[in-house]
C-alpha positions as CSV (number, residue, x, y, z in Angstrom):
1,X,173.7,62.9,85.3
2,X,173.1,65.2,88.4
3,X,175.8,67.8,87.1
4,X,173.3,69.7,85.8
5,X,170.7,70.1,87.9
6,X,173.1,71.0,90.7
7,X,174.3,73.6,88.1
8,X,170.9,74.8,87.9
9,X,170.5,74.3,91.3
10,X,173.3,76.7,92.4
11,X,172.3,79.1,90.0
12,X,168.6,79.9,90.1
13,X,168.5,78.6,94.3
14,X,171.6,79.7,95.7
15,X,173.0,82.7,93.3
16,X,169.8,84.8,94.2
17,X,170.7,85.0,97.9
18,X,173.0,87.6,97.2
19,X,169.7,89.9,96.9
20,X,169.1,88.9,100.6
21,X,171.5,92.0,101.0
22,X,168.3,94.3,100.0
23,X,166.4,93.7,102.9
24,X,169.7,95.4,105.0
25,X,169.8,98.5,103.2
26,X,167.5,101.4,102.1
27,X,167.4,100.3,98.6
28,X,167.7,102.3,95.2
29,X,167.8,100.5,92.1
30,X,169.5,103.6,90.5
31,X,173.0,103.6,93.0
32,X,175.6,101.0,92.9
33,X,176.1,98.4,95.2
34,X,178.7,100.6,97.3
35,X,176.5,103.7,97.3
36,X,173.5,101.3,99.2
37,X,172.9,103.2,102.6
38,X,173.0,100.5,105.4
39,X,170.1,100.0,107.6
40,X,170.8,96.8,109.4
41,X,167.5,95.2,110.8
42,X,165.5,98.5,110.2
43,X,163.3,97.3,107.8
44,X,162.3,94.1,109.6
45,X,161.6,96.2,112.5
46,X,158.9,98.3,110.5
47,X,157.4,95.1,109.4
48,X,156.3,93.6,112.5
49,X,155.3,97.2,113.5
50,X,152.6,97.5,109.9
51,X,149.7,96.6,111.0
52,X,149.1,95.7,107.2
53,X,151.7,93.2,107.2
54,X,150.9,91.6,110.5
55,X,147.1,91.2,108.9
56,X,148.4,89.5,106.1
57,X,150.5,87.1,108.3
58,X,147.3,86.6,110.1
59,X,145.5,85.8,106.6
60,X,148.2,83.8,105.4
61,X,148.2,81.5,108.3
62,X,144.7,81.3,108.6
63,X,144.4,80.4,104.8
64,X,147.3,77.8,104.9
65,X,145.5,76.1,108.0
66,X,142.4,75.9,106.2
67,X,144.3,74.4,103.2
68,X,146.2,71.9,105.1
69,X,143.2,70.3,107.1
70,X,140.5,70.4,104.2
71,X,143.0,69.3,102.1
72,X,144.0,66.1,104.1
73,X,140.7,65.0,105.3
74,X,139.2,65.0,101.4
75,X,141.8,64.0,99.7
76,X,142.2,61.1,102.9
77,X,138.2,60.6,102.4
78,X,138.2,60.3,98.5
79,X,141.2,58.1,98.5
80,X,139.0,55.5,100.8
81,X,136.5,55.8,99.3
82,X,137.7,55.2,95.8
83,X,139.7,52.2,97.2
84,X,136.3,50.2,98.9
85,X,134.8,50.2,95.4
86,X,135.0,47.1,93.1
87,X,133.3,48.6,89.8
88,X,136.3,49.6,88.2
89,X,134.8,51.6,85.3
90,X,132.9,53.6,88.3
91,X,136.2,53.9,89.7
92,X,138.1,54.9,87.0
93,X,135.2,57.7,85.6
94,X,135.3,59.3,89.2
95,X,138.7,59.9,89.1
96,X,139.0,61.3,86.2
97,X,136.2,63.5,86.9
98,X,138.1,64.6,90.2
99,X,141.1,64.7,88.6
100,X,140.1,67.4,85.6
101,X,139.9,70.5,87.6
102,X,143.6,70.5,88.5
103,X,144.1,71.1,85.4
104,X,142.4,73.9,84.9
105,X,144.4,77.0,85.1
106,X,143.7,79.4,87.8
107,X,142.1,82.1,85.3
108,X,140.2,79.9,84.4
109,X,138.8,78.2,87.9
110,X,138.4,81.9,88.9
111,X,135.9,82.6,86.6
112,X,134.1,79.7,86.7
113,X,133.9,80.3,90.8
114,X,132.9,84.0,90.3
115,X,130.4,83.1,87.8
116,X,129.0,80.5,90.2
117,X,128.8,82.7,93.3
118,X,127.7,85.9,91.4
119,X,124.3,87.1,92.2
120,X,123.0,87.4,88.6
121,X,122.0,83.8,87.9
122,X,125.0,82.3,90.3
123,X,124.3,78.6,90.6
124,X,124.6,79.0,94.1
125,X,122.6,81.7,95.0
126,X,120.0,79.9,92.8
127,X,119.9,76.8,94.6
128,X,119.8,78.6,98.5
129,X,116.7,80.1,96.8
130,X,114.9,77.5,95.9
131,X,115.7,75.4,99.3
132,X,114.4,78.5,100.7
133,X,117.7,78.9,102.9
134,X,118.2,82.5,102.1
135,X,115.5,84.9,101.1
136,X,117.7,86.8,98.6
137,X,121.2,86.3,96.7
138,X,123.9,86.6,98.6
139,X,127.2,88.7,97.0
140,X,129.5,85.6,98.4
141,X,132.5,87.6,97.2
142,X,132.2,91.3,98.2
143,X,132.2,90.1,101.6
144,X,135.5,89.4,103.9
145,X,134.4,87.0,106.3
146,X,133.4,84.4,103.7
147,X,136.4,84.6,101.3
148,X,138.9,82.0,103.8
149,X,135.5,79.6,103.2
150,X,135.4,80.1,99.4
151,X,138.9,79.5,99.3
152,X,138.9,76.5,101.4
153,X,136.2,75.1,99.0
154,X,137.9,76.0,95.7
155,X,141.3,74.8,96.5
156,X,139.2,71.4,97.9
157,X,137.1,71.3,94.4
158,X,140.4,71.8,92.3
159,X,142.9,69.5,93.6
160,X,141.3,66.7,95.7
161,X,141.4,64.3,93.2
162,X,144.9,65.2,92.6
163,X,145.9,64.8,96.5
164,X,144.3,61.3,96.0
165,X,146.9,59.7,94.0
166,X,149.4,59.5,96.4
167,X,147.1,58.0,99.3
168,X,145.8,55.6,96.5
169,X,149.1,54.2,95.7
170,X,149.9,53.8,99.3
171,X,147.2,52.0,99.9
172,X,148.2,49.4,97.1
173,X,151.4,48.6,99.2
174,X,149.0,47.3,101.9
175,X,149.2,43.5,102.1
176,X,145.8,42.2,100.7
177,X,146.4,39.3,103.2
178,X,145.3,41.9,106.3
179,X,142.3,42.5,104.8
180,X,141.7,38.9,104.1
181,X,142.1,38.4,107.7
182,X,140.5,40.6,109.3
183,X,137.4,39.8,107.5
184,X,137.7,35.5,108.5
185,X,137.6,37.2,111.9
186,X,135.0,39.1,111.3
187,X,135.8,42.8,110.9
188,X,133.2,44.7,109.1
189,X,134.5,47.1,106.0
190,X,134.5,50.7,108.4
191,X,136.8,48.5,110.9
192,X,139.3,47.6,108.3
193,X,139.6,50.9,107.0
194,X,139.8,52.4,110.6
195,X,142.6,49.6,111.2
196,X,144.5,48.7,109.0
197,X,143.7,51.4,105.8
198,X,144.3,54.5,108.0
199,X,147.5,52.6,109.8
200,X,148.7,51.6,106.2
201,X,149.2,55.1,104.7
202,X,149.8,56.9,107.9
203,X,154.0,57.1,107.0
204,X,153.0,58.5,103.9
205,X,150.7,61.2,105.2
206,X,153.6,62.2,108.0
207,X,156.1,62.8,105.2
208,X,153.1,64.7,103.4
209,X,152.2,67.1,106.6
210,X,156.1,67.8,107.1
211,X,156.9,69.1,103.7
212,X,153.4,71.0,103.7
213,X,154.3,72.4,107.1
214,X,157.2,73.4,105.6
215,X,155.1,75.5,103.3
216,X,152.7,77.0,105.8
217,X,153.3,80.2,104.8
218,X,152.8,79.8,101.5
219,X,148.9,80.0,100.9
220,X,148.8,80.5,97.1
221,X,149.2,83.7,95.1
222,X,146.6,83.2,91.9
223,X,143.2,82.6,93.8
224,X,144.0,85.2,95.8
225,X,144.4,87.4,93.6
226,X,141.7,86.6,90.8
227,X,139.0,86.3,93.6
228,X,139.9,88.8,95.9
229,X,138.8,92.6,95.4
230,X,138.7,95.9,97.5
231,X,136.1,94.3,99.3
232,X,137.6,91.2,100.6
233,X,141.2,92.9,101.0
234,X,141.1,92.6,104.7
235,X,140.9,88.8,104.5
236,X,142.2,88.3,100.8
237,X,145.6,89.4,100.9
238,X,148.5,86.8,102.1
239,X,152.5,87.6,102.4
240,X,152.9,86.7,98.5
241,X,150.6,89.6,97.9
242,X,152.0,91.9,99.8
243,X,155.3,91.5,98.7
244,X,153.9,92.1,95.0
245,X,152.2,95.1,96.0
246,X,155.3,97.0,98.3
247,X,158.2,95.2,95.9
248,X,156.0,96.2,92.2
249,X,153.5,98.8,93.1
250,X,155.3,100.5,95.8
251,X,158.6,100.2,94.2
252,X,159.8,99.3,97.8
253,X,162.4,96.5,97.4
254,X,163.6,96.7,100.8
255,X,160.5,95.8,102.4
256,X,159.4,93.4,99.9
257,X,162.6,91.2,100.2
258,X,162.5,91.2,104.1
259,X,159.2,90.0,104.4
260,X,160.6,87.3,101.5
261,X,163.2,86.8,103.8
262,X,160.4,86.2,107.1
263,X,158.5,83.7,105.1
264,X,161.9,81.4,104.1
265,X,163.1,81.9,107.5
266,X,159.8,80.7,109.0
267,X,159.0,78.0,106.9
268,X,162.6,76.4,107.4
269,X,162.2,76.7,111.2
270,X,158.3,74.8,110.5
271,X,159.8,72.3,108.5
272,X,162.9,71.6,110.9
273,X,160.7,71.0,114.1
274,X,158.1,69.0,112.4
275,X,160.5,66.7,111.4
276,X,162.3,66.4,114.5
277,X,159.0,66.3,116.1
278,X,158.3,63.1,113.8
279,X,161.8,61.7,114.8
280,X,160.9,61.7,118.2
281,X,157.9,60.0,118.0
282,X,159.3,57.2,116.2
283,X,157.3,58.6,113.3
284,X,158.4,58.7,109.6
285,X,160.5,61.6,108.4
286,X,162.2,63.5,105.8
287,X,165.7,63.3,107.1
């Protein structure tokens, strides 16, 4: 039963390495592999000297960071909170609600973010008015320095209630008979959680923040894109971005696939260290 996927496996994972070679040559799609001029490490060398690319490594972690720790600590939250209540038709209408807007393509949660934001009737701009926080509308996405926040929030509002599943069904592994006790000996509900909830699914949020640290440089590529404009560029653009725009636009392959390259190497080298960080600590771990 696992023939095929290894097949697939070697074929769409391991058969594209061979276009590693790229990133080692000056690269034109019109000669043959034997006419590729050689470069060696030339065009890793430019990378790390583009101020461009070192901006969007800087935006990329940034965004990533943001992600991780907003991420966590509401999806932690909700999945508590969901877990303390006893109404079950509450508890089943909340998650669905928090569960709908993962399933809303990106397009799609793009516009209804812009149309939010926008200054023209935005429901946010609307609401700041009429608490009297700001004294006129604010154009929340021509501006760089609150895109990383917009983002933060949008990837929170999209997929929270999808990061909650997994917490939730840890949770149900925990013996009902700590709870039980704890309460005879009088633990109140917030020292429960704090002692036996949060120690209950902390394996399961160690294997969580190993695989996503294995992914730290991958910050997303659709919201970045549909929300970001000319005037947000400076904080907008990631690594996935820029190897669209040097690889498609710029037609340079070369660069493209180094910084590809940077991003796999990096992310191994994450996910290798936080798992023999984990290892050490007596921690849970991938492998």
């Amino acid at each position: 039963m696992s023939v095929p996927f290894l097949i697939w496996l070697f074929i769409f994972k391991y058969v594209p390495l061979w276009g590693w070679t790229i990133a080692f040559q000056n690269y034109r799609p019109a000669q043959k592999f034997s006419e590729q001029t050689w470069v060696g490490f030339d065009q890793f060398k430019f990378l790390f000297q583009d101020e461009t690319f070192l901006r969007v490594l800087r935006n990329t972690l940034a965004m990533s960071t943001i992600n991780l720790v907003l991420g966590f600590v509401t999806a932690i939250t909700l999945a508590i909170l969901l877990n303390e209540l006893r109404q079950l038709i509450f508890k089943r209408v909340v998650q669905t609600i928090s569960y709908l807007p993962h399933f809303v393509s990106w397009v799609v949660a793009a516009s209804i973010i812009s149309g939010a934001l926008s200054t023209d009737g935005g429901i946010v701009n609307f609401v700041l008015l009429k608490l009297h926080l700001i004294s006129e509308p604010i154009l929340w996405l021509g501006k760089g320095e609150y895109f990383w926040g917009i983002l933060g929030l949008s990837e929170v509002w999209k997929n929270v209630g999808w990061n909650t599943i997994i917490f939730l069904a840890a949770m149900t592994t925990i013996d009902p008979a700590l709870y039980e006790s704890a309460e005879m000996d009088g633990a109140g509900r917030f020292q429960r959680i704090l002692h036996i909830t949060l120690p209950g699914i902390k394996p399961v949020f160690i294997i969580l923040l190993i695989m996503n640290l294995g992914h730290i440089l991958e910050s997303g590529f659709e919201p970045q894109y549909l929300l970001g404009n000319g005037m947000t560029a400076d904080y907008s653009e990631n690594l996935d971005i820029f190897v669209l725009k040097y690889g498609i636009s710029l037609s340079n392959f070369s660069i493209a696939t180094a910084a590809g390259i940077f991003k796999t190497v990096v992310s191994f080298i994450f996910l290798i260290s936080a798992n023999q960080i984990a290892k050490r600590a007596g921690e849970a771990r991938l492998f």
